[in-house]
C-alpha positions as CSV (number, residue, x, y, z in Angstrom):
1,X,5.5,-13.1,-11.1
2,X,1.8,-11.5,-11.8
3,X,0.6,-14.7,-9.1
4,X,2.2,-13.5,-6.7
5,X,1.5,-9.8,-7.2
6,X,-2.3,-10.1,-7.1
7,X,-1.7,-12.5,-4.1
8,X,0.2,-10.1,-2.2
9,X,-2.1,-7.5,-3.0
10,X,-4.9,-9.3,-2.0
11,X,-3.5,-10.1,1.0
12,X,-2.2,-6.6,1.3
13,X,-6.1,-5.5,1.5
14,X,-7.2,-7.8,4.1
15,X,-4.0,-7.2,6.6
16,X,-5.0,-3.2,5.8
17,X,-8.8,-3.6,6.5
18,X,-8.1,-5.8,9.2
19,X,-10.3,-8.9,7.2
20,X,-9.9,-12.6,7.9
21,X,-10.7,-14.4,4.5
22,X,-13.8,-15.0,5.7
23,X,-14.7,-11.6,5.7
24,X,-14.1,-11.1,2.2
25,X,-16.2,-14.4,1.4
26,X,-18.7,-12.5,3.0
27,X,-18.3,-9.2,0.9
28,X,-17.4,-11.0,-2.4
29,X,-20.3,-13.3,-2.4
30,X,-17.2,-16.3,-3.0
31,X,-17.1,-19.0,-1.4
32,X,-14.4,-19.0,1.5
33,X,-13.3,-22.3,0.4
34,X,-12.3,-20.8,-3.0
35,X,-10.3,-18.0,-1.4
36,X,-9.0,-20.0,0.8
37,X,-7.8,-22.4,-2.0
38,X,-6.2,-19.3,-3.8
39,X,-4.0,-18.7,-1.4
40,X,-3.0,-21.4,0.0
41,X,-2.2,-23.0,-3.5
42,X,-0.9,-19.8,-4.6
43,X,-3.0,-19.4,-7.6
44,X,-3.7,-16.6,-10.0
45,X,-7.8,-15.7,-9.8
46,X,-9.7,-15.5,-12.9
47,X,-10.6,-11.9,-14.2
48,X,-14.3,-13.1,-12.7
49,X,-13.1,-14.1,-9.5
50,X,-11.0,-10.9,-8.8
51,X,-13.7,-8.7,-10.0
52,X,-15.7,-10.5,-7.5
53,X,-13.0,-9.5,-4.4
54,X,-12.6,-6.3,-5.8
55,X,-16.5,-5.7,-5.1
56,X,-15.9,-7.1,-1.7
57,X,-13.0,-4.7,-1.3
58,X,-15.5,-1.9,-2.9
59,X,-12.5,-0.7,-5.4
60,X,-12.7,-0.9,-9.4
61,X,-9.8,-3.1,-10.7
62,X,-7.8,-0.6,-12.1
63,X,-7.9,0.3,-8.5
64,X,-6.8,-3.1,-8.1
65,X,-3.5,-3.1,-10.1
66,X,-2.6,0.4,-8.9
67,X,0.2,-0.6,-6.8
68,X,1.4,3.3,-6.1
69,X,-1.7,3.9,-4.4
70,X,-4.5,2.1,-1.8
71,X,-7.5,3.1,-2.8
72,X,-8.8,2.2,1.0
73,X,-6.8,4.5,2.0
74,X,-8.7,8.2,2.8
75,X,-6.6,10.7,1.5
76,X,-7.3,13.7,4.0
77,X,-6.8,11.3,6.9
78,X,-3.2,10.4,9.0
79,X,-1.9,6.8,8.8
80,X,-2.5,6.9,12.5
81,X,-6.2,7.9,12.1
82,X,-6.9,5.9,8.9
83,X,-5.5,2.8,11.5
84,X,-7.7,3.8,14.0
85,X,-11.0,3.6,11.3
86,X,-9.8,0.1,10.6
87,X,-9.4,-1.4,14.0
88,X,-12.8,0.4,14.6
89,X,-14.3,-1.7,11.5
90,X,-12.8,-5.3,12.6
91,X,-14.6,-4.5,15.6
92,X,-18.1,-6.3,16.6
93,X,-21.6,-4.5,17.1
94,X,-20.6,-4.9,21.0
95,X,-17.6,-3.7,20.7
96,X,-18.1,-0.7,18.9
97,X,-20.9,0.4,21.2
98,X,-18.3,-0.3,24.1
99,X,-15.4,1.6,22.6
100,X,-17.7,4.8,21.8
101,X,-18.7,5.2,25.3
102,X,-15.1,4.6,26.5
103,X,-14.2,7.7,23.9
104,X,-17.1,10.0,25.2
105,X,-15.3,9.0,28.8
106,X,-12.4,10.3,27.9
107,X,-13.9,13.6,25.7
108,X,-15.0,14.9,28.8
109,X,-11.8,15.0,30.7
């Protein structure tokens, strides 16, 4: 049962931050082959590797295993607005730069 909990928490995090596995090869410093593996074969990480994603993540483990809470989450912020900081972060370089002038558009209104 503890397999799939850390799965679906890990998976949890990358549907929240809007991350492709890739991503969090990226962050982690694992190789995406590796993650890739976990999930798809359904395997428990080792303490080392889940440290490793929870650096990628940029949450302690203790964080981790707190399923009451998402520690991505900014507590002062709406779900709508914490959404809208997500999307904003899956977005590329272009994208962003596109998106702020669209918003600066519509400030003026």
């Amino acid at each position: 049962m503890i397999e799939h909990d850390v799965l679906d928490r890990i998976q949890y995090f990358l549907r929240f931050n809007h991350w492709s596995l890739y991503k969090l090869a990226k962050t982690s410093g694992l190789p995406y082959s590796s993650l890739n593996n976990l999930i798809n074969r359904k395997t428990c990480p080792t303490i080392a590797t889940l440290k490793k994603i929870c650096d990628g993540f940029q949450i302690s483990l203790s964080e981790f295993f707190n399923f009451e809470e998402n520690p991505l989450r900014e507590k002062n912020l709406s779900t709508e607005q914490q959404d809208l900081i997500n999307s904003y972060e899956a977005l590329s370089v272009k994208d962003k730069e596109l998106l702020q002038a669209y918003l600066r558009g519509l400030c003026k209104k």
